[in-house]
SEZA-130508 format. One record per residue: residue number from 1; x, y, z of N, C-alpha, C in turn. Coordinates in nm, 2 decimals. Layout:
N
@num=NUM&nu=X&nv=Y&nw=Z&cau=X&cav=Y&caw=Z&cu=X&cv=Y&cw=Z
...
//
This chain:
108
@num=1&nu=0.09&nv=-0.12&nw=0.00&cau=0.00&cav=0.00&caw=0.00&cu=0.09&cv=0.12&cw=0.00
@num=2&nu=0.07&nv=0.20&nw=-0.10&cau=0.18&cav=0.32&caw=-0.10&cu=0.05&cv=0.48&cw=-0.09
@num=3&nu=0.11&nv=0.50&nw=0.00&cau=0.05&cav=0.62&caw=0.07&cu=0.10&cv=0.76&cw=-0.04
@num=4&nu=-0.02&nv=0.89&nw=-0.03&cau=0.04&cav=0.95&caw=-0.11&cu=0.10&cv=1.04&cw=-0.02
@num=5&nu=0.12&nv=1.23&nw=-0.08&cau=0.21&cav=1.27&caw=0.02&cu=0.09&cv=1.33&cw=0.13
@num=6&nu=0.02&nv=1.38&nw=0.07&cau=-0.13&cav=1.42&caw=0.18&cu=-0.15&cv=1.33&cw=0.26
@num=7&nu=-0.14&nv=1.19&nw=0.23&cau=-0.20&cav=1.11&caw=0.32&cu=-0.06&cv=1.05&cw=0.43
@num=8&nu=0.08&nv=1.06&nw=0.40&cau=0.17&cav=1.03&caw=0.50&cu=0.17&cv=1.18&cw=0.61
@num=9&nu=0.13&nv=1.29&nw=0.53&cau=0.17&cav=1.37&caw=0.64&cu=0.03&cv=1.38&cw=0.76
@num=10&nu=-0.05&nv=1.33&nw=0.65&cau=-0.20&cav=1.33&caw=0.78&cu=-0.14&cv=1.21&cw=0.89
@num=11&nu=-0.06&nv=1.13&nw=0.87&cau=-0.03&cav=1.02&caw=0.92&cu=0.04&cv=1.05&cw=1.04
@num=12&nu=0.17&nv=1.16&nw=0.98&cau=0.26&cav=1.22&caw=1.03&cu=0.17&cv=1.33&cw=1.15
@num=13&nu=0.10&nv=1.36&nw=1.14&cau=0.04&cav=1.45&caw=1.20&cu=-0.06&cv=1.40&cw=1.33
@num=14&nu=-0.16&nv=1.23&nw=1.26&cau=-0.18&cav=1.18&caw=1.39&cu=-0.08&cv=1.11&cw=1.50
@num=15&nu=0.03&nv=1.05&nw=1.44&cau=0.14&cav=1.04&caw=1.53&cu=0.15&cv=1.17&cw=1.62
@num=16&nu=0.21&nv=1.23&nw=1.57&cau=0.22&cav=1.37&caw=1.67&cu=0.14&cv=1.40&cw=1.76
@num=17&nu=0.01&nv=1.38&nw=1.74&cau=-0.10&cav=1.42&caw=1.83&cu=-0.14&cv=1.29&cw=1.93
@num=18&nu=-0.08&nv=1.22&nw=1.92&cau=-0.08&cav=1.15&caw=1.96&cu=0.03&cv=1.09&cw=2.10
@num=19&nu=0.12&nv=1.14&nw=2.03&cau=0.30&cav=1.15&caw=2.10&cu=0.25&cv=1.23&cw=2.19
@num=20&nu=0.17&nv=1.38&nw=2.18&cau=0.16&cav=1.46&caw=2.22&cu=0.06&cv=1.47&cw=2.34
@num=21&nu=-0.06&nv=1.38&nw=2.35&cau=-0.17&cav=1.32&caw=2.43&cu=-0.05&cv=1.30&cw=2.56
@num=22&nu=0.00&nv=1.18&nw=2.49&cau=0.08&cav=1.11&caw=2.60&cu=0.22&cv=1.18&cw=2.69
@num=23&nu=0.24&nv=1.22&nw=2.63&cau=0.37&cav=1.34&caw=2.68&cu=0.30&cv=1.43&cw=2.77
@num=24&nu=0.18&nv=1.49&nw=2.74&cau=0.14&cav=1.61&caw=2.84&cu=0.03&cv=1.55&cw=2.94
@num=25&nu=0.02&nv=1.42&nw=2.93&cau=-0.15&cav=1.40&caw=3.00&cu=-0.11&cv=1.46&cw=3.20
@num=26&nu=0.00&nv=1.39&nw=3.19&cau=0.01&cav=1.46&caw=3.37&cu=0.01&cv=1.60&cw=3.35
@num=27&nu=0.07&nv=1.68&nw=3.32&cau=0.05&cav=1.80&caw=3.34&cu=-0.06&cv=1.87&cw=3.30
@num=28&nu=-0.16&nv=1.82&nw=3.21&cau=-0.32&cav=1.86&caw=3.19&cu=-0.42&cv=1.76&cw=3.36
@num=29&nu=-0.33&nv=1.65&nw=3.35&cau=-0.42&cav=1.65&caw=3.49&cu=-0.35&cv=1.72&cw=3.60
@num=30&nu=-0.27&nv=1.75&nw=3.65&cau=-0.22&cav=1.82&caw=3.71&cu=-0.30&cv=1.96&cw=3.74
@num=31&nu=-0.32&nv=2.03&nw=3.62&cau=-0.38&cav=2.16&caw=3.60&cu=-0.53&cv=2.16&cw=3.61
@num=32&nu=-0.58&nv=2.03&nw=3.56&cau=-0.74&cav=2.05&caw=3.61&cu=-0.74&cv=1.98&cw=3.73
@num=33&nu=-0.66&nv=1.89&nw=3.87&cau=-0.65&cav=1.89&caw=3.99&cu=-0.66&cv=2.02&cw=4.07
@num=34&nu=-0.55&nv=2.08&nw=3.96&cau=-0.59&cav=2.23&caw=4.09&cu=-0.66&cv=2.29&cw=4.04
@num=35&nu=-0.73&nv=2.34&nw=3.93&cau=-0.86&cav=2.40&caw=3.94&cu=-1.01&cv=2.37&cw=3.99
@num=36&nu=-0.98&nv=2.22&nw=3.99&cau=-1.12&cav=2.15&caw=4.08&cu=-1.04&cv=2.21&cw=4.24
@num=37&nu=-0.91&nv=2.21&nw=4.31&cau=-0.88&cav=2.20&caw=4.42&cu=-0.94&cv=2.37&cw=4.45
@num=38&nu=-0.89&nv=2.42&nw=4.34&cau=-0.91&cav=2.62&caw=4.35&cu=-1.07&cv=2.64&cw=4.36
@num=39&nu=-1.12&nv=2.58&nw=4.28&cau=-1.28&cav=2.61&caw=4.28&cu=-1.34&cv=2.56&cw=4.44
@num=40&nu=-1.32&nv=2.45&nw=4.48&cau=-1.36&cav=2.43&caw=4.62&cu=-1.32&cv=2.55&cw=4.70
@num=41&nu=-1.21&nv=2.55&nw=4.73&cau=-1.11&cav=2.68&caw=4.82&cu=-1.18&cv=2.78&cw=4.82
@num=42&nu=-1.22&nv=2.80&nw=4.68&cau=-1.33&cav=2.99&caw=4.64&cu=-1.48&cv=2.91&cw=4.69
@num=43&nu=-1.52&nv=2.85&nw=4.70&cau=-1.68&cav=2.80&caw=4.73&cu=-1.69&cv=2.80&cw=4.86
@num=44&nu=-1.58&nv=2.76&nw=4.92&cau=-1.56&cav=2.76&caw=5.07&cu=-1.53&cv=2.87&cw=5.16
@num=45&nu=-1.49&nv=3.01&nw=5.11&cau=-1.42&cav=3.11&caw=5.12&cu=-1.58&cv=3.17&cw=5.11
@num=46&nu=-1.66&nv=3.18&nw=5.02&cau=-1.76&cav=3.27&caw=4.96&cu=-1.86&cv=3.23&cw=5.11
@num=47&nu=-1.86&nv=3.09&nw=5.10&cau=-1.97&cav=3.03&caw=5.22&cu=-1.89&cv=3.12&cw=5.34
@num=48&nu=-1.79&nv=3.12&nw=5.37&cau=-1.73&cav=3.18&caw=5.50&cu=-1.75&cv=3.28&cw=5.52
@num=49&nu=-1.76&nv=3.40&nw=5.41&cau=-1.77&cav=3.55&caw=5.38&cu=-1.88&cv=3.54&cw=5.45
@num=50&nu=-2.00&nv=3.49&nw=5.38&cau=-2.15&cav=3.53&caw=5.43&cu=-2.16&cv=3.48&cw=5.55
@num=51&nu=-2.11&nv=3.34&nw=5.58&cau=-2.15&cav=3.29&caw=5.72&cu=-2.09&cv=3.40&cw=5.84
@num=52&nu=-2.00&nv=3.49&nw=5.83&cau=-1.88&cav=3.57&caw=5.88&cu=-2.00&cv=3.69&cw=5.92
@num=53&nu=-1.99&nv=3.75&nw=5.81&cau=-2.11&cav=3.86&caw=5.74&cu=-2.20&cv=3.88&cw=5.69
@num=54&nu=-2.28&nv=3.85&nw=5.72&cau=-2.43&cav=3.81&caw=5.57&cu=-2.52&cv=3.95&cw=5.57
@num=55&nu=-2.41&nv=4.04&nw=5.52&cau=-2.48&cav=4.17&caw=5.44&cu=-2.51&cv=4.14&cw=5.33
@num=56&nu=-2.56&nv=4.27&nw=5.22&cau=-2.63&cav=4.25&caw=5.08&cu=-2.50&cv=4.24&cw=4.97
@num=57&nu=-2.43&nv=4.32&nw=5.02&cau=-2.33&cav=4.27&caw=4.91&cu=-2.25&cv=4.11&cw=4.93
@num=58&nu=-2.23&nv=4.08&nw=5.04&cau=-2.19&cav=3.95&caw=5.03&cu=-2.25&cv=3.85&cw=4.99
@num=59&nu=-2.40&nv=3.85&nw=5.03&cau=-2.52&cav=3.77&caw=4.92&cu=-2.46&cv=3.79&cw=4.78
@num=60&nu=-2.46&nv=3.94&nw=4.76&cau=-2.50&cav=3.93&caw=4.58&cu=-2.37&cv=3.87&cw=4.56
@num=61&nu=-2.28&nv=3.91&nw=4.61&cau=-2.14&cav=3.86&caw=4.56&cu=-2.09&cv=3.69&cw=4.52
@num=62&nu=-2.18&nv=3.58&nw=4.62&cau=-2.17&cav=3.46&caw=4.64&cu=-2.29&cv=3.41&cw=4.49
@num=63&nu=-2.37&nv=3.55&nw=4.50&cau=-2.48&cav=3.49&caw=4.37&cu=-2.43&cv=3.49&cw=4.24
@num=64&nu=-2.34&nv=3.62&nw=4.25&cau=-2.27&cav=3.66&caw=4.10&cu=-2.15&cv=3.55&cw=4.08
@num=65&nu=-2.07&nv=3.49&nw=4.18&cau=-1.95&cav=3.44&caw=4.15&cu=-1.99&cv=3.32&cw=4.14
@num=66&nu=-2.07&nv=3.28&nw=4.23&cau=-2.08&cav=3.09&caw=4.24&cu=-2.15&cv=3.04&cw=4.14
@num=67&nu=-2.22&nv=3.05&nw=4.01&cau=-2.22&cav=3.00&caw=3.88&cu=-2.12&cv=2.99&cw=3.83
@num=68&nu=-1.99&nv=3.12&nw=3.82&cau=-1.90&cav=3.08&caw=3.73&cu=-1.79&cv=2.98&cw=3.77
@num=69&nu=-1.79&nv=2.93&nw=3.94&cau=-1.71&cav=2.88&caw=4.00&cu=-1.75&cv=2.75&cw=3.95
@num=70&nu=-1.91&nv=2.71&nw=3.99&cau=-1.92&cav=2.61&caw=3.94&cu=-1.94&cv=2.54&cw=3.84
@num=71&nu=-1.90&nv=2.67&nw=3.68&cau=-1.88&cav=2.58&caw=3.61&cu=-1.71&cv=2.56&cw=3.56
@num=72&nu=-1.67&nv=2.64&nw=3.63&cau=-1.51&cav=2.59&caw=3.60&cu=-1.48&cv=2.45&cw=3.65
@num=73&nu=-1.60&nv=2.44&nw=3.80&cau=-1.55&cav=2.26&caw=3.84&cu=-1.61&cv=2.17&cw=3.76
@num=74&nu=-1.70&nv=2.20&nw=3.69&cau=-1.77&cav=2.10&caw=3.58&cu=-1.68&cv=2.10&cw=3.42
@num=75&nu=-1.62&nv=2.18&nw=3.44&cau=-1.54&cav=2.21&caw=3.32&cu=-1.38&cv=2.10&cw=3.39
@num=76&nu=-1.34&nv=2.21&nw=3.47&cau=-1.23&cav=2.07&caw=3.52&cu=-1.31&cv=1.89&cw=3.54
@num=77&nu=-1.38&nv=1.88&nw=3.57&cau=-1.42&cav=1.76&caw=3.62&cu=-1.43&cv=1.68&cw=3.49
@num=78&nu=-1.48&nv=1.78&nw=3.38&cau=-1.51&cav=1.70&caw=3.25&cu=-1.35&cv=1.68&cw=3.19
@num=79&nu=-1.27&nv=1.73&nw=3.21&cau=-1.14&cav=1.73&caw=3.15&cu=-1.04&cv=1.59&cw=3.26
@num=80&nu=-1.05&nv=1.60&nw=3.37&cau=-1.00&cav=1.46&caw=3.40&cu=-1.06&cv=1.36&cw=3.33
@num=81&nu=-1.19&nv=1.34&nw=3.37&cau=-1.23&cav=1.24&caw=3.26&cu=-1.20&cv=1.24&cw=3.13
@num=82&nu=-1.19&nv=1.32&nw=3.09&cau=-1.17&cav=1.35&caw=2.93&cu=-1.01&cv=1.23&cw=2.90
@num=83&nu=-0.91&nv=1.33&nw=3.03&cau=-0.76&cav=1.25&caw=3.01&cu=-0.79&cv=1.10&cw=3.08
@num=84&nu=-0.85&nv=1.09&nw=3.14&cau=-0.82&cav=0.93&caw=3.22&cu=-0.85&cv=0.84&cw=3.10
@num=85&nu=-0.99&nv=0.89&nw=3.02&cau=-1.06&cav=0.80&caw=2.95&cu=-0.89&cv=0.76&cw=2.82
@num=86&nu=-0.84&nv=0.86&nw=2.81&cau=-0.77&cav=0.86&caw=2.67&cu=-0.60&cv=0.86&cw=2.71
@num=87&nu=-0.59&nv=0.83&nw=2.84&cau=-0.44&cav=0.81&caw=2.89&cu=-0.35&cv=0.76&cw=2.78
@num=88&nu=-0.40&nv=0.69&nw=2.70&cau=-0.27&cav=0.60&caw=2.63&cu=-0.29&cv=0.65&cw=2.48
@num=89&nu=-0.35&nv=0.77&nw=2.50&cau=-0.40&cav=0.83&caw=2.37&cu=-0.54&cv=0.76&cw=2.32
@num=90&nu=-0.62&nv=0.83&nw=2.17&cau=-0.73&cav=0.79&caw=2.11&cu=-0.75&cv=0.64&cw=2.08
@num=91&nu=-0.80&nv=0.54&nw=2.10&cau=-0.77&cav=0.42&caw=2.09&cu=-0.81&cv=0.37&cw=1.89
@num=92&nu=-0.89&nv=0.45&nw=1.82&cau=-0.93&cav=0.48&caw=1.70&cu=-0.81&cv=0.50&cw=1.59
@num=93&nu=-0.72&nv=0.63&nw=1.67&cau=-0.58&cav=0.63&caw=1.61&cu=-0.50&cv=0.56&cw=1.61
@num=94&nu=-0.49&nv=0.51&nw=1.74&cau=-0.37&cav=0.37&caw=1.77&cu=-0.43&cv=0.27&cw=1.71
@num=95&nu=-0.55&nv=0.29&nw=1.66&cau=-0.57&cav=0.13&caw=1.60&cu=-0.55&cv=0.17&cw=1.45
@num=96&nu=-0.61&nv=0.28&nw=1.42&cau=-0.53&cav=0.30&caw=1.28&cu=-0.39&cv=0.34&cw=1.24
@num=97&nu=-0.29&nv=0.39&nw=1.32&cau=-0.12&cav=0.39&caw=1.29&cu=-0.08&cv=0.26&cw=1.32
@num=98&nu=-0.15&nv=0.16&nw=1.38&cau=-0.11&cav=0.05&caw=1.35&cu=-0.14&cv=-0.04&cw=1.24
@num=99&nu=-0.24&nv=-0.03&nw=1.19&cau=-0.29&cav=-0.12&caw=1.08&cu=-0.17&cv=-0.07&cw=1.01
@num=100&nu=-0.20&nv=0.05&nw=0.96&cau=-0.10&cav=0.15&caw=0.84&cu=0.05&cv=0.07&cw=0.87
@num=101&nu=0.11&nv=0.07&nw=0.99&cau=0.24&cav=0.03&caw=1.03&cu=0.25&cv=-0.14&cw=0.96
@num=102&nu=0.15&nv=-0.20&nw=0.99&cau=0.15&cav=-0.37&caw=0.96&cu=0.14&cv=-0.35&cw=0.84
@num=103&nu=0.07&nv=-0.28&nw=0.73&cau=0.09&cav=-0.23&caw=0.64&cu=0.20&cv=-0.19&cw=0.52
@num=104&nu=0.22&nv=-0.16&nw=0.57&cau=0.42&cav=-0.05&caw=0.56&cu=0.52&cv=-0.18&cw=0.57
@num=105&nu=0.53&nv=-0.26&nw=0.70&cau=0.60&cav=-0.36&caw=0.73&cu=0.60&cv=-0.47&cw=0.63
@num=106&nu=0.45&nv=-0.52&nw=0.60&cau=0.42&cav=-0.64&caw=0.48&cu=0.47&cv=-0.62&cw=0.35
@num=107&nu=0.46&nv=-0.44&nw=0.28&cau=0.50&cav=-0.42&caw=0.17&cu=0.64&cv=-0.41&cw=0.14
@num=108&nu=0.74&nv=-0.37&nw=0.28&cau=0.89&cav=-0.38&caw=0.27&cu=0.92&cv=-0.50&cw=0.22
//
């Protein structure tokens, strides 16, 4: 099977993204550990404000901030999963740069 040049460099390019999954996955979980860890810290801080002081601004303030906190934890939350599910990379790609590879191998 002879590949043309479009289609080695698409090839060339799922490798990479690939290489690339796996090289950074600790440091993307890393980074959504502490923004699930940050978002608790500010949820807990906001509850403390009001339990401390429960004026009108500290109300409005826990009303205006605590949506966007919680969706950064739903945002982080979705993103661990996102890397746990795909730790060893896309399993779709790895099954296709391998055929291609057995491929390549058979026609040498």
């Amino acid at each position: 099977m002879q590949l043309s040049d479009t289609e080695n460099k698409m090839v060339a390019r799922l490798r990479k993204e690939q290489q690339l999954i796996i090289r950074l996955r600790w440091v993307r979980l890393l980074v959504a550990i502490v923004g699930l860890a940050a978002c608790v810290y500010c949820e807990f801080t906001l509850i403390e404000v009001v339990r401390s002081d429960p004026d009108q601004f500290s109300l409005f303030l826990v009303a205006l901030i605590s949506p966007f906190i919680c969706l950064i934890f739903l945002g982080d939350t979705f993103a661990i999963v996102y890397i746990l599910r795909y730790w060893n990379g896309k399993p779709e790609t790895r099954l296709l740069l391998r055929v291609i590879d057995d491929f390549e191998k058979h026609d040498a």
